[in-house]
KOLNU-679353 format. One record per atom (N, C-alpha, C): residue number from 1; residue in one letter; atom name; x, y, z. Coordinates in Angstrom, 1 decimal, m for minus. Example, Ala and Ser with C-alpha at 12.3 -4.5 7.8 and 13.67 -1.06 7.14 Angstrom:
REM KOLNU-679353
+-----+------+------+--------+--------+--------+
| seq | type | atom |     xx |     yy |     zz |
+-----+------+------+--------+--------+--------+
|   1 |    a |    N |   13.2 |   m5.7 |    7.8 |
|   1 |    a |   CA |   12.3 |   m4.5 |    7.8 |
|   1 |    a |    C |   13.2 |   m3.3 |    7.8 |
|   2 |    s |    N |   12.8 |   m2.2 |    7.1 |
|   2 |    s |   CA |   13.7 |   m1.1 |    7.1 |
|   2 |    s |    C |   12.9 |    0.0 |    7.9 |
+-----+------+------+--------+--------+--------+
REM end
This chain:
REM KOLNU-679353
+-----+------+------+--------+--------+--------+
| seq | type | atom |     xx |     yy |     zz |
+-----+------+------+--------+--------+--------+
|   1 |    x |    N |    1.6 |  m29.3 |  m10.0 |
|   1 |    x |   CA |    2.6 |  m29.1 |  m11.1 |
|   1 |    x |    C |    3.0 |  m27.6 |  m11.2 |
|   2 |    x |    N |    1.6 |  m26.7 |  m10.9 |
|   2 |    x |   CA |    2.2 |  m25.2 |  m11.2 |
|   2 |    x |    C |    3.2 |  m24.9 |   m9.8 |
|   3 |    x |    N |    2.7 |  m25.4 |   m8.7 |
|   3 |    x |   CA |    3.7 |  m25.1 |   m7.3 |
|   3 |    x |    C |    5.3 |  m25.5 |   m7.8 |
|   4 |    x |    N |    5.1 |  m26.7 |   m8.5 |
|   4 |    x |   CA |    6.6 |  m26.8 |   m8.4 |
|   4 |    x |    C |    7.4 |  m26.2 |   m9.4 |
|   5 |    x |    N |    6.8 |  m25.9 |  m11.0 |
|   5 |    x |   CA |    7.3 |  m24.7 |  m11.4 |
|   5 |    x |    C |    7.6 |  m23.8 |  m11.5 |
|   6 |    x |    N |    6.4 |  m22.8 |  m10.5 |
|   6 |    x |   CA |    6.8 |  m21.9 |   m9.4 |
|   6 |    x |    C |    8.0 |  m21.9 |   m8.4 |
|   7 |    x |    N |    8.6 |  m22.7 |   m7.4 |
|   7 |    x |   CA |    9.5 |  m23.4 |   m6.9 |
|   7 |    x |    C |   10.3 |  m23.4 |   m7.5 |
|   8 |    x |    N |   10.8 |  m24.1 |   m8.8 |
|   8 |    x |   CA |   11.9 |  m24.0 |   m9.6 |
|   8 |    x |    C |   12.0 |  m22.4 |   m9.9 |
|   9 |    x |    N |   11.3 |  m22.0 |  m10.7 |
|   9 |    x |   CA |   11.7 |  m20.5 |  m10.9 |
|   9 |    x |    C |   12.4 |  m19.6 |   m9.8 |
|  10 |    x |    N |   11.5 |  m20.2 |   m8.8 |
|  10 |    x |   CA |   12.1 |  m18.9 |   m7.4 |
|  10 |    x |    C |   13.6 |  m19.2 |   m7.0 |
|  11 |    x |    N |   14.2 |  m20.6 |   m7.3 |
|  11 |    x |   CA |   14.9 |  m20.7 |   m6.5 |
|  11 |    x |    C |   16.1 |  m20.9 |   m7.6 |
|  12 |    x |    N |   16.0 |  m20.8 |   m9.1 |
|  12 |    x |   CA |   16.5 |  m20.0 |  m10.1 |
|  12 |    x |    C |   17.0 |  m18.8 |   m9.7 |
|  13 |    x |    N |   16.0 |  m18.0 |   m9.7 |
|  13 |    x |   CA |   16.3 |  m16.9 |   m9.6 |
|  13 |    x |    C |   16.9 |  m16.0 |   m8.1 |
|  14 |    x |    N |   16.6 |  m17.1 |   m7.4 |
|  14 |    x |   CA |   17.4 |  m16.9 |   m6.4 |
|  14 |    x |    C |   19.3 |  m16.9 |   m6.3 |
|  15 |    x |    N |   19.3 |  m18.3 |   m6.8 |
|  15 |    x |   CA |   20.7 |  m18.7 |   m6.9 |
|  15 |    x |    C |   21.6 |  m17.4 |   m8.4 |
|  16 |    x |    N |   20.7 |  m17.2 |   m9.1 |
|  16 |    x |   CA |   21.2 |  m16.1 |  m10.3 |
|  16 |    x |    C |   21.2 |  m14.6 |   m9.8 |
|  17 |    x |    N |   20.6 |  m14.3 |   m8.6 |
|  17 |    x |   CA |   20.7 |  m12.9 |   m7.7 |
|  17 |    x |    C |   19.8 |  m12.3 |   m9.1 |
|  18 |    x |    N |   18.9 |  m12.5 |   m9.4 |
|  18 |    x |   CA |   18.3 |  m11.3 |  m10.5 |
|  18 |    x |    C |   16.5 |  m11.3 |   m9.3 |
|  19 |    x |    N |   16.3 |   m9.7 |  m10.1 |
|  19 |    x |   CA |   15.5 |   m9.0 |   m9.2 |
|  19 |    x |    C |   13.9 |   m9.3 |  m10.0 |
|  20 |    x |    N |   12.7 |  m10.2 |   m9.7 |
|  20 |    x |   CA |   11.7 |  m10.4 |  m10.1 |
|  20 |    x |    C |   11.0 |   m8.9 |  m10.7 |
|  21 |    x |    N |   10.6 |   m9.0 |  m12.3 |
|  21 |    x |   CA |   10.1 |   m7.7 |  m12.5 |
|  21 |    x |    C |    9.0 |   m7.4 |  m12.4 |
|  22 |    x |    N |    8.2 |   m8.3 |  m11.6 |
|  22 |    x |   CA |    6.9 |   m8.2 |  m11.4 |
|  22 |    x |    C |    6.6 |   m9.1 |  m10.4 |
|  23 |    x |    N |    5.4 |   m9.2 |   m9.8 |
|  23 |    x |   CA |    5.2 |   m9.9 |   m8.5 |
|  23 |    x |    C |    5.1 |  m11.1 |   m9.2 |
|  24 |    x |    N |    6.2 |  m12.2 |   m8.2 |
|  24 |    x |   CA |    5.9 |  m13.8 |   m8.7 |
|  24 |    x |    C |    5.0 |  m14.3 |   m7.8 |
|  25 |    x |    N |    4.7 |  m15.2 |   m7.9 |
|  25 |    x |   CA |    3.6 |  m15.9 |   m7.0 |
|  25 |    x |    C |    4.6 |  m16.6 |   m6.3 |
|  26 |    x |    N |    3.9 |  m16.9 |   m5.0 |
|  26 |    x |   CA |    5.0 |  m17.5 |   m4.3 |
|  26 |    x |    C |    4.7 |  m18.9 |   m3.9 |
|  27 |    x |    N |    5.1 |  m19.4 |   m3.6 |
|  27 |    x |   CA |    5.3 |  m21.1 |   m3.6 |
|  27 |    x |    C |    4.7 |  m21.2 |   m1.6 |
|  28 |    x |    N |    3.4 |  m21.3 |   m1.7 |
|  28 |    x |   CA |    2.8 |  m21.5 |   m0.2 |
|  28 |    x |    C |    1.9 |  m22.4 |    0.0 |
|  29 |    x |    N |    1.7 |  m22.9 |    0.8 |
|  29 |    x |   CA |    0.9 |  m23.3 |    2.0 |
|  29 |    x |    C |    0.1 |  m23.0 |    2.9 |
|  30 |    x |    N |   m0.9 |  m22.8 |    2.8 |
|  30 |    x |   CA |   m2.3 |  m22.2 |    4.2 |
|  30 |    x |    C |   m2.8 |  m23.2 |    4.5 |
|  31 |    x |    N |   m2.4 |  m24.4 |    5.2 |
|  31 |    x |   CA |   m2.8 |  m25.4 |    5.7 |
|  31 |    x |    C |   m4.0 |  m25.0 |    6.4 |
|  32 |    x |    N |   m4.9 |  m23.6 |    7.2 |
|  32 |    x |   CA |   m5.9 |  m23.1 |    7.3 |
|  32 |    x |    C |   m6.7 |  m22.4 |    6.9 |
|  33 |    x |    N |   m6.4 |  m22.4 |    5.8 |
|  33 |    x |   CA |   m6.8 |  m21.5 |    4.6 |
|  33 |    x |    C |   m6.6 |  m20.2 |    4.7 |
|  34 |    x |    N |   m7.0 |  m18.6 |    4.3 |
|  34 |    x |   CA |   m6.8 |  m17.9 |    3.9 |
|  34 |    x |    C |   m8.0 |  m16.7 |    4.9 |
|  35 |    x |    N |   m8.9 |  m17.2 |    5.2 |
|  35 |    x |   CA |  m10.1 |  m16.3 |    6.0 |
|  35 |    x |    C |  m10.0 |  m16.7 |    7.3 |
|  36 |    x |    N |   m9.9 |  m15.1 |    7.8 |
|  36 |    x |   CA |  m10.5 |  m15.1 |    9.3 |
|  36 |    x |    C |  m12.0 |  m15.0 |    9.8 |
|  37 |    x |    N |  m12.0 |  m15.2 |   10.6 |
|  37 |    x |   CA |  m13.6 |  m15.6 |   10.9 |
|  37 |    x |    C |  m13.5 |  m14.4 |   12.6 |
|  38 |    x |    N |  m14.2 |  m13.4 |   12.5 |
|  38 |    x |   CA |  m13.8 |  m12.6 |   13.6 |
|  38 |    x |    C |  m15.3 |  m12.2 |   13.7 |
|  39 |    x |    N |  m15.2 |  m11.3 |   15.1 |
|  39 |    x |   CA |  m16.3 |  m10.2 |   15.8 |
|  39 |    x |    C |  m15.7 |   m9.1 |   15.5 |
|  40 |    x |    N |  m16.8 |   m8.3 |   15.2 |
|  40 |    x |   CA |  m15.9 |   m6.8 |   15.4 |
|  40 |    x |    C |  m16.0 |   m6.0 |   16.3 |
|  41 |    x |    N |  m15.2 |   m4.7 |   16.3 |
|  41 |    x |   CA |  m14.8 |   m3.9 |   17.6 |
|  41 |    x |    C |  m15.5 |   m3.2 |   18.0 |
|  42 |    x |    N |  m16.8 |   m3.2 |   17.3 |
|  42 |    x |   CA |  m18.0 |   m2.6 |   18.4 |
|  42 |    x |    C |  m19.2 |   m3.0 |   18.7 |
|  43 |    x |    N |  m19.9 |   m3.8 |   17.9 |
|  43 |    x |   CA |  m21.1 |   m4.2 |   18.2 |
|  43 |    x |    C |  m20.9 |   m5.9 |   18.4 |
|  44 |    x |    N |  m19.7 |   m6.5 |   18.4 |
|  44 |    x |   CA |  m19.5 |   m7.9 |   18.3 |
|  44 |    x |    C |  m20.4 |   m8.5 |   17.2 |
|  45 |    x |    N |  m20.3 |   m8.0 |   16.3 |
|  45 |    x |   CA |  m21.0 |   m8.2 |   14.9 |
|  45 |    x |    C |  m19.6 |   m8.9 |   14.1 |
|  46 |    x |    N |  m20.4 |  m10.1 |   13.6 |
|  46 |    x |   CA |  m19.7 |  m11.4 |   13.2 |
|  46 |    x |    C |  m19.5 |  m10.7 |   11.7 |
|  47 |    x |    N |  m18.1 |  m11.1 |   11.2 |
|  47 |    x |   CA |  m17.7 |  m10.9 |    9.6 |
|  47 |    x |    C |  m16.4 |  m11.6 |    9.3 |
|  48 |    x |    N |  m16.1 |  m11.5 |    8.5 |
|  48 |    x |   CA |  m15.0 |  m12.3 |    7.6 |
|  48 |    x |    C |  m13.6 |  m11.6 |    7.2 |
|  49 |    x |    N |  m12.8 |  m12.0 |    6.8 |
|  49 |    x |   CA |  m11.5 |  m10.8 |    6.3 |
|  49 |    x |    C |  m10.4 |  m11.7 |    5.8 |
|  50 |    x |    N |  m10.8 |  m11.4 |    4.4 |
|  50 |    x |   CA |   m9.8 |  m12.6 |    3.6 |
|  50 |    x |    C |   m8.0 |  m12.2 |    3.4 |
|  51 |    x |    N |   m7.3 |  m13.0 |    3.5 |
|  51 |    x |   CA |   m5.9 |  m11.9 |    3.5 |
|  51 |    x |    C |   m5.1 |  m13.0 |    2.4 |
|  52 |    x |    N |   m4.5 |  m12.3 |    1.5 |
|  52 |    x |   CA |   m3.5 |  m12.9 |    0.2 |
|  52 |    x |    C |   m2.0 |  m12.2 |    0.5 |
|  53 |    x |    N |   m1.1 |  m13.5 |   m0.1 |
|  53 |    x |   CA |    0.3 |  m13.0 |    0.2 |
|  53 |    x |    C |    0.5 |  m12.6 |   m1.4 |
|  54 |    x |    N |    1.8 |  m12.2 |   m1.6 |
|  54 |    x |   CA |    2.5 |  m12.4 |   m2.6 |
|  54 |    x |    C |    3.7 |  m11.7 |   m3.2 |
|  55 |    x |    N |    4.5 |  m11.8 |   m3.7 |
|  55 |    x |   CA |    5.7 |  m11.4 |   m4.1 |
|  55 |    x |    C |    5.9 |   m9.7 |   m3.8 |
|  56 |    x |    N |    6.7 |   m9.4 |   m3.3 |
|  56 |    x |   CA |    6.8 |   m8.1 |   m3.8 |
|  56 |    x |    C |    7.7 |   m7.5 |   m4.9 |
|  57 |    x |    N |    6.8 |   m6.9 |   m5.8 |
|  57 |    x |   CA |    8.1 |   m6.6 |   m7.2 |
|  57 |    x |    C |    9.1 |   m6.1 |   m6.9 |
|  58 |    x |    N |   10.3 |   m6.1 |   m7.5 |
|  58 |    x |   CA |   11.7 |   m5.0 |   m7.3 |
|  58 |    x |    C |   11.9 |   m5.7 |   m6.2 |
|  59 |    x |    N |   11.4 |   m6.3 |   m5.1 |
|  59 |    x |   CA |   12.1 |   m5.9 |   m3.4 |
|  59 |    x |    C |   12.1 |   m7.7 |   m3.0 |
|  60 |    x |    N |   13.5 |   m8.1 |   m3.3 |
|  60 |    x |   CA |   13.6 |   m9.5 |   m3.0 |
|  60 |    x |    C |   13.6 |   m9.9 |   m1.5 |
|  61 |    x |    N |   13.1 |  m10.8 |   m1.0 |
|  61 |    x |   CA |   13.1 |  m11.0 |    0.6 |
|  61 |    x |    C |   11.9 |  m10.2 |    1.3 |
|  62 |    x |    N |   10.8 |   m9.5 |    0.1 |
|  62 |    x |   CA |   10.0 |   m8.8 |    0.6 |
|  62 |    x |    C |    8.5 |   m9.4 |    0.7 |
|  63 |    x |    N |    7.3 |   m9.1 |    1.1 |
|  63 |    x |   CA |    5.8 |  m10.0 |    0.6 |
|  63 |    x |    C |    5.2 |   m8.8 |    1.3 |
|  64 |    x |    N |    3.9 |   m9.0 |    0.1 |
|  64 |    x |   CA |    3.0 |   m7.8 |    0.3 |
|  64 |    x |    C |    1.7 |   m8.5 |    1.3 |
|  65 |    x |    N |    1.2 |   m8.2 |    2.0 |
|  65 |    x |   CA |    0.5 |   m8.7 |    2.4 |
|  65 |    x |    C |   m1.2 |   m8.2 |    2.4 |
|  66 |    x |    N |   m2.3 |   m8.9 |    0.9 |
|  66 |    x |   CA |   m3.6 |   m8.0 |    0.8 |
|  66 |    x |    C |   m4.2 |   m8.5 |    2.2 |
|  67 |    x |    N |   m5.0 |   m7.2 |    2.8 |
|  67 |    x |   CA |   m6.1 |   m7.8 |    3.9 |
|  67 |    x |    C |   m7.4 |   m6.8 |    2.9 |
|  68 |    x |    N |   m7.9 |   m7.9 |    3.6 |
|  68 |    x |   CA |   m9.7 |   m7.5 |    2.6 |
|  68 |    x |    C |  m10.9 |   m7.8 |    3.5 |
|  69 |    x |    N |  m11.4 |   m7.2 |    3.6 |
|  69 |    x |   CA |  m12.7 |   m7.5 |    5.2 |
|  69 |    x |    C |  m14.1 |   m7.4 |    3.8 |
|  70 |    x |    N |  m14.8 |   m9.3 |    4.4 |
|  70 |    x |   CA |  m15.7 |   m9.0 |    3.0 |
|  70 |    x |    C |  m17.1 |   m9.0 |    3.7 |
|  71 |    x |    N |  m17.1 |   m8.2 |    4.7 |
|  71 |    x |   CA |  m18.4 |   m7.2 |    5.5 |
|  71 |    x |    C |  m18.8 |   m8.1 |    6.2 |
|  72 |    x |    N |  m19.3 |   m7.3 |    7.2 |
|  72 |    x |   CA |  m19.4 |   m7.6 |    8.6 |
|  72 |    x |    C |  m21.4 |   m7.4 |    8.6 |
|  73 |    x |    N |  m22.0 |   m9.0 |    9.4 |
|  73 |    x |   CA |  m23.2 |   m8.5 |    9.9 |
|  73 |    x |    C |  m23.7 |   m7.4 |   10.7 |
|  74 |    x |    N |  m24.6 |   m6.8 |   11.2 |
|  74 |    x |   CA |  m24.8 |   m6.0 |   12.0 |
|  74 |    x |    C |  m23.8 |   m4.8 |   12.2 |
|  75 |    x |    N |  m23.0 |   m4.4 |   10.7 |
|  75 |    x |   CA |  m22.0 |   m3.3 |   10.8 |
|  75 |    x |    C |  m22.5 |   m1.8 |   10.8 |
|  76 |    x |    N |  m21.6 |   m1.0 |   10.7 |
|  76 |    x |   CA |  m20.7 |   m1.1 |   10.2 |
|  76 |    x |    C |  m19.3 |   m1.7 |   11.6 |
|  77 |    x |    N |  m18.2 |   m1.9 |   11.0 |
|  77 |    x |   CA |  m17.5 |   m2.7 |   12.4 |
|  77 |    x |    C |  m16.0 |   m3.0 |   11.8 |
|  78 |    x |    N |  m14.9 |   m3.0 |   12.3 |
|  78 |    x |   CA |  m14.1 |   m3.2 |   11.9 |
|  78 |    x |    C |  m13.0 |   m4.2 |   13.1 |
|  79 |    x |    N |  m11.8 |   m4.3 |   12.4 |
|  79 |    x |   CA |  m11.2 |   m5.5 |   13.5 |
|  79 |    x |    C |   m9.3 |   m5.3 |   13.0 |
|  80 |    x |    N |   m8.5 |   m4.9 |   14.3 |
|  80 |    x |   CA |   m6.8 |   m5.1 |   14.3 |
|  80 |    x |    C |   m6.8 |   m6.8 |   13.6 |
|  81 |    x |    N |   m6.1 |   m6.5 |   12.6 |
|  81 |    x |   CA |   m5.6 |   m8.2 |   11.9 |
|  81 |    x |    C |   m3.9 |   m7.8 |   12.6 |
|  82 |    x |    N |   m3.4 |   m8.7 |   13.4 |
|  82 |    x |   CA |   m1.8 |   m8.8 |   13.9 |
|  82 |    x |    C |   m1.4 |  m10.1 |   12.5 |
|  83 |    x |    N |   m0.3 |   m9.3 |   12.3 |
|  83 |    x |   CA |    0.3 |  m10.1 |   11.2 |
|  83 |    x |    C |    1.7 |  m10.5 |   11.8 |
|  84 |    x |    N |    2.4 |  m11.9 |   11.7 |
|  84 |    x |   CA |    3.3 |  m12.1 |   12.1 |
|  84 |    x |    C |    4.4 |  m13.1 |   11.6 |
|  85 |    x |    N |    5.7 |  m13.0 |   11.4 |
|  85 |    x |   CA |    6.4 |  m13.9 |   10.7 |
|  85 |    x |    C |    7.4 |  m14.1 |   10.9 |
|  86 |    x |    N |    7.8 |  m15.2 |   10.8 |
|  86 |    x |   CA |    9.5 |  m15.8 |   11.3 |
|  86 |    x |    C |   10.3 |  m16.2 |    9.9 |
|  87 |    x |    N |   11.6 |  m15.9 |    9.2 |
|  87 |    x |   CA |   12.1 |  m15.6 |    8.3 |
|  87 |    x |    C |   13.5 |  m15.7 |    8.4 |
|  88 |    x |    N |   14.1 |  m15.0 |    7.1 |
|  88 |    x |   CA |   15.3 |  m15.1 |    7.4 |
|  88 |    x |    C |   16.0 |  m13.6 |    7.8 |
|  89 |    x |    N |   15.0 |  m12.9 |    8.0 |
|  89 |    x |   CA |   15.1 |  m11.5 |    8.2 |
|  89 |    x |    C |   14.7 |  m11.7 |    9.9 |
|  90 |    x |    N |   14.1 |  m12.9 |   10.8 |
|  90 |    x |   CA |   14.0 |  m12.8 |   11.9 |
|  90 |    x |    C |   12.9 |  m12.8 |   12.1 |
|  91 |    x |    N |   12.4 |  m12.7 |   13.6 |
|  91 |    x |   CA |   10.7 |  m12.7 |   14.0 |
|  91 |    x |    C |   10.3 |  m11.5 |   14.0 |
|  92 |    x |    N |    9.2 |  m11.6 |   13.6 |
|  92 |    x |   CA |    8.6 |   m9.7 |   13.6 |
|  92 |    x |    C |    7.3 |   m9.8 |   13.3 |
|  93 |    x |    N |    6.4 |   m8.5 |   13.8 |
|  93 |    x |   CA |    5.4 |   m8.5 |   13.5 |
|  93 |    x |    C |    4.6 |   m7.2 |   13.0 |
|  94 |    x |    N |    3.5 |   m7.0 |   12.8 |
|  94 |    x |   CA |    2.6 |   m5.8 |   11.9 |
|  94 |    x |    C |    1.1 |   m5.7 |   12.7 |
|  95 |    x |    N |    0.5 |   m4.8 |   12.6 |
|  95 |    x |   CA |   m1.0 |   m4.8 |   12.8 |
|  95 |    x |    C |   m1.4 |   m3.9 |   11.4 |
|  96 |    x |    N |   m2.8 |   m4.1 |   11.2 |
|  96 |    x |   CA |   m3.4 |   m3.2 |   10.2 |
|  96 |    x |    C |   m4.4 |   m3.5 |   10.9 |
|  97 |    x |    N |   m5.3 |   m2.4 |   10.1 |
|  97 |    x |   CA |   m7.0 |   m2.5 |   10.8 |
|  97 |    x |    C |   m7.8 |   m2.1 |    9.2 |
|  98 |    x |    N |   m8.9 |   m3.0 |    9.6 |
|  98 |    x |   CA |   m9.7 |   m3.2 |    7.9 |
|  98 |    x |    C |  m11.2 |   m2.4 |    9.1 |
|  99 |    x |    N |  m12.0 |   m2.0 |    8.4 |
|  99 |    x |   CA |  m13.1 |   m1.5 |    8.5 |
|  99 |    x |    C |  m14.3 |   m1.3 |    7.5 |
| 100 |    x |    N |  m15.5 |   m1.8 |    7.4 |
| 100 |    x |   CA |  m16.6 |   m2.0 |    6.5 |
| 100 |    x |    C |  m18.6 |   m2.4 |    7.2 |
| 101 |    x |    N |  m19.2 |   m2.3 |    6.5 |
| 101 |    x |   CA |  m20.1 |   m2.3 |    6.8 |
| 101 |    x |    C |  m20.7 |   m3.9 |    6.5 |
| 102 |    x |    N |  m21.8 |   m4.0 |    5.8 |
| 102 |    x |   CA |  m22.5 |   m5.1 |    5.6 |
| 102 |    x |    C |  m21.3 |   m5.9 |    3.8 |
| 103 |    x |    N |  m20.8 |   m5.2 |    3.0 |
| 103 |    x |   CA |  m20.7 |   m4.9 |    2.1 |
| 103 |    x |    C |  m19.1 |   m5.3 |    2.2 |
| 104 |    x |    N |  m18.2 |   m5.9 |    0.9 |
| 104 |    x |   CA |  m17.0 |   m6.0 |    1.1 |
| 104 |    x |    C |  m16.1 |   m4.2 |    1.3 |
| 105 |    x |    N |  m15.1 |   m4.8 |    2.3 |
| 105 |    x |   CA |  m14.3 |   m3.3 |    2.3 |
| 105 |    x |    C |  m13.4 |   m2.9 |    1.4 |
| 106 |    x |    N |  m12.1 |   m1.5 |    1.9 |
| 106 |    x |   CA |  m11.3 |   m1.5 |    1.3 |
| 106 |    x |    C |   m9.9 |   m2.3 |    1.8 |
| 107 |    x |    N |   m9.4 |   m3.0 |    0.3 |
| 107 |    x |   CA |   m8.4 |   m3.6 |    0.7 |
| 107 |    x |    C |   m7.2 |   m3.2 |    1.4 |
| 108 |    x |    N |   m6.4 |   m3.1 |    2.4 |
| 108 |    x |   CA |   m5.3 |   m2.6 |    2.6 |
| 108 |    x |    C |   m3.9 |   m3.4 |    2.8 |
| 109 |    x |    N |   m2.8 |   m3.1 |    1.8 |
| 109 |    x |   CA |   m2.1 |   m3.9 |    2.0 |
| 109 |    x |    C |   m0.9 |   m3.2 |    2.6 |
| 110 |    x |    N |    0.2 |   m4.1 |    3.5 |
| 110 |    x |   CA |    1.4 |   m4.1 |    3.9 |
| 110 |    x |    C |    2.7 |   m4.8 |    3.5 |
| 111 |    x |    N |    3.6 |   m4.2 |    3.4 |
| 111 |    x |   CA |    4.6 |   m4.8 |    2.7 |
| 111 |    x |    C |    5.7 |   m5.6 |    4.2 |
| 112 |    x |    N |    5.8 |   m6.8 |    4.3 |
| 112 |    x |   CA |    6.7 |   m7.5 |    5.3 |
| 112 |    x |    C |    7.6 |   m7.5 |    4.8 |
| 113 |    x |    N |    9.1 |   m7.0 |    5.7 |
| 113 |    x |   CA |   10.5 |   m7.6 |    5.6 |
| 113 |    x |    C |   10.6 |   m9.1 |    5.9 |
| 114 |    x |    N |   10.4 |  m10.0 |    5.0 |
| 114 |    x |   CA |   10.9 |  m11.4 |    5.7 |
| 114 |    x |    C |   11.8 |  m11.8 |    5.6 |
| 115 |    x |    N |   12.5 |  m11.3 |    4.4 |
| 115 |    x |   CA |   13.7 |  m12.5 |    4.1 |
| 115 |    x |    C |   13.7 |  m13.3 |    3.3 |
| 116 |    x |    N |   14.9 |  m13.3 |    2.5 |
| 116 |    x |   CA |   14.5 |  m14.4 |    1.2 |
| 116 |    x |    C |   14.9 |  m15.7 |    1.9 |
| 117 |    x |    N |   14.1 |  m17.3 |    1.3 |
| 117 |    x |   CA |   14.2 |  m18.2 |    1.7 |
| 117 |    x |    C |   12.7 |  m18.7 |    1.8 |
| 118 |    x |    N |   12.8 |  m19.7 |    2.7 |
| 118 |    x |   CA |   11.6 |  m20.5 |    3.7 |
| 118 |    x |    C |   11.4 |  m19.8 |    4.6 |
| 119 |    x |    N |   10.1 |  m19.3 |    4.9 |
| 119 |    x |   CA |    9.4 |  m18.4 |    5.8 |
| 119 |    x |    C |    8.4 |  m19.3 |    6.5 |
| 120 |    x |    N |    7.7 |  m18.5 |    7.6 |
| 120 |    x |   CA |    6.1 |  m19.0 |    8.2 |
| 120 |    x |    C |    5.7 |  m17.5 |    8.3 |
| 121 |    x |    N |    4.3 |  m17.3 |    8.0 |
| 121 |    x |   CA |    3.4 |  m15.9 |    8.1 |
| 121 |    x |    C |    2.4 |  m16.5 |    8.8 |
| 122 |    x |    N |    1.9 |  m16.3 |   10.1 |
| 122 |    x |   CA |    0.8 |  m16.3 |   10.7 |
| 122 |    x |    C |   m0.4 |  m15.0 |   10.7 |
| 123 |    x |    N |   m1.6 |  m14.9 |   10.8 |
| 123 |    x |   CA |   m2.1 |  m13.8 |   10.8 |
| 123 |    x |    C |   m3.7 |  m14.2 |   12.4 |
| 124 |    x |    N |   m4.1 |  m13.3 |   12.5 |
| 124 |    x |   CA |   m5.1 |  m13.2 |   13.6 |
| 124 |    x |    C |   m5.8 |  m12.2 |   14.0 |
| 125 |    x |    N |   m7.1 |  m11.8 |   14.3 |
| 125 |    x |   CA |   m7.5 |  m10.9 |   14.7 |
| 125 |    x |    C |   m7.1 |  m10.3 |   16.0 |
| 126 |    x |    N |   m7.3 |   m9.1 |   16.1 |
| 126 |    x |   CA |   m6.6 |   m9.1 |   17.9 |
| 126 |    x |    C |   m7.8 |   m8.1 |   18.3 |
| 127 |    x |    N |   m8.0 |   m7.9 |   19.5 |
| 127 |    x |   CA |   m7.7 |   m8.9 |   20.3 |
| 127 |    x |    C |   m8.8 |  m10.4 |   19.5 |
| 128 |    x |    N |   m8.0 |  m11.7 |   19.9 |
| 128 |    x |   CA |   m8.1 |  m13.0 |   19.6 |
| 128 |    x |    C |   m9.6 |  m12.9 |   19.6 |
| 129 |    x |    N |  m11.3 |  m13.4 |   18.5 |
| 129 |    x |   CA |  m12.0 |  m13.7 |   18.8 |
| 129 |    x |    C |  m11.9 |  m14.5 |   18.3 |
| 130 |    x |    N |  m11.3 |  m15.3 |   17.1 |
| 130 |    x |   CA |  m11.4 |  m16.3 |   16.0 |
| 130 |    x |    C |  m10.5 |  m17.3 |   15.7 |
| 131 |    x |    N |  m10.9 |  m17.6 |   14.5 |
| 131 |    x |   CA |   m9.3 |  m18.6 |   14.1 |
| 131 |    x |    C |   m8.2 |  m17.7 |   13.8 |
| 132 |    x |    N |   m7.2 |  m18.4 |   12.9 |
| 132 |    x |   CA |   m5.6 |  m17.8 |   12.4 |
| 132 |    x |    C |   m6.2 |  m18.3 |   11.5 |
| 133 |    x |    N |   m4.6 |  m17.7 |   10.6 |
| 133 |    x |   CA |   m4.5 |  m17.8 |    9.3 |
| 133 |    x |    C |   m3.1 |  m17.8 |    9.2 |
| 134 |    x |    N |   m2.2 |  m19.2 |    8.6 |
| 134 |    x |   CA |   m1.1 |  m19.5 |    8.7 |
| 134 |    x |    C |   m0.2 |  m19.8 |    7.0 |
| 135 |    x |    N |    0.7 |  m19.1 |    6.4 |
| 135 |    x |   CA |    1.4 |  m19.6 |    6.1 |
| 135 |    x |    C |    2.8 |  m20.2 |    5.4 |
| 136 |    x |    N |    2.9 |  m21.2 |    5.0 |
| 136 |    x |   CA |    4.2 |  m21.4 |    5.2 |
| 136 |    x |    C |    4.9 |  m21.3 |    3.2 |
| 137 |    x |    N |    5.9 |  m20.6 |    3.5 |
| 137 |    x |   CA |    6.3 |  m20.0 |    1.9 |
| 137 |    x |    C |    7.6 |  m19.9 |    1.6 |
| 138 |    x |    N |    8.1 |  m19.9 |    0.3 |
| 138 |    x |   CA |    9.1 |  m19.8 |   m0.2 |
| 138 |    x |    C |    9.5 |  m18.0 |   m1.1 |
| 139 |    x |    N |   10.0 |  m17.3 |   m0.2 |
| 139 |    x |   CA |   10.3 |  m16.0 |   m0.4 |
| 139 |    x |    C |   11.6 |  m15.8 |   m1.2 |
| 140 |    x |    N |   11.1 |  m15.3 |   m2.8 |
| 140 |    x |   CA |   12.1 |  m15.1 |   m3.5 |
| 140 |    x |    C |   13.2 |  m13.7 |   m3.3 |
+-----+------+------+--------+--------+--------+
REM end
């Protein structure tokens, strides 16, 4: 019920051209949920790295993207997350790099050009040791 609420608003406010004054939540799908499951880049020390999307205020056709690494075994260790998305802004892509020890890290976020509309945001460790992180959203 809140998805499609959300939904209707976005696409209100889409068709009215007015500028969100604060991050909306965005109307998505992670049919693989939200965590990567990776090694990291020096001791192949196994950890996690949760990543959230969401609106960007003021900047329509925009999404911030949090990445958060919630500590790595045998650290300290870190890992390239390749961020990637196809939109109405086109295909394009990002890397960031999270780094932490046993202990959650610091979060660092990126802001994506995607394009207002229906998007897909894929995400992945690189080099590849793990799963993705996929998804599919409605960019106000």
């Amino acid at each position: 019920m809140a998805a499609a609420v959300a939904a209707a608003l976005g696409i209100a406010a889409a068709v009215c051209g007015t500028e969100p004054a604060q991050a909306d939540p965005l109307p998505q799908v992670p049919p693989f949920g939200t965590t990567l499951l990776a090694f990291g880049d020096a001791n192949f020390c196994a950890g996690a790295i949760n990543i959230a999307m969401e609106a960007a205020p003021h900047k329509p056709g925009h999404v911030l993207a949090h990445v958060t690494p919630t500590g790595y075994m045998h650290g300290p260790c870190g890992n390239h997350v390749a961020i990637g998305w196809l939109g109405s802004q086109g295909l394009r892509s990002t890397n960031v790099y999270v780094h932490t020890n046993g202990r959650p890290g610091k979060t660092v976020t990126t802001d994506l050009s995607v394009g207002r509309g229906v998007a897909k945001i894929m995400a992945d460790s690189w080099p590849i040791q793990g799963n993705f992180a996929e998804w599919y959203i409605y960019v106000p």
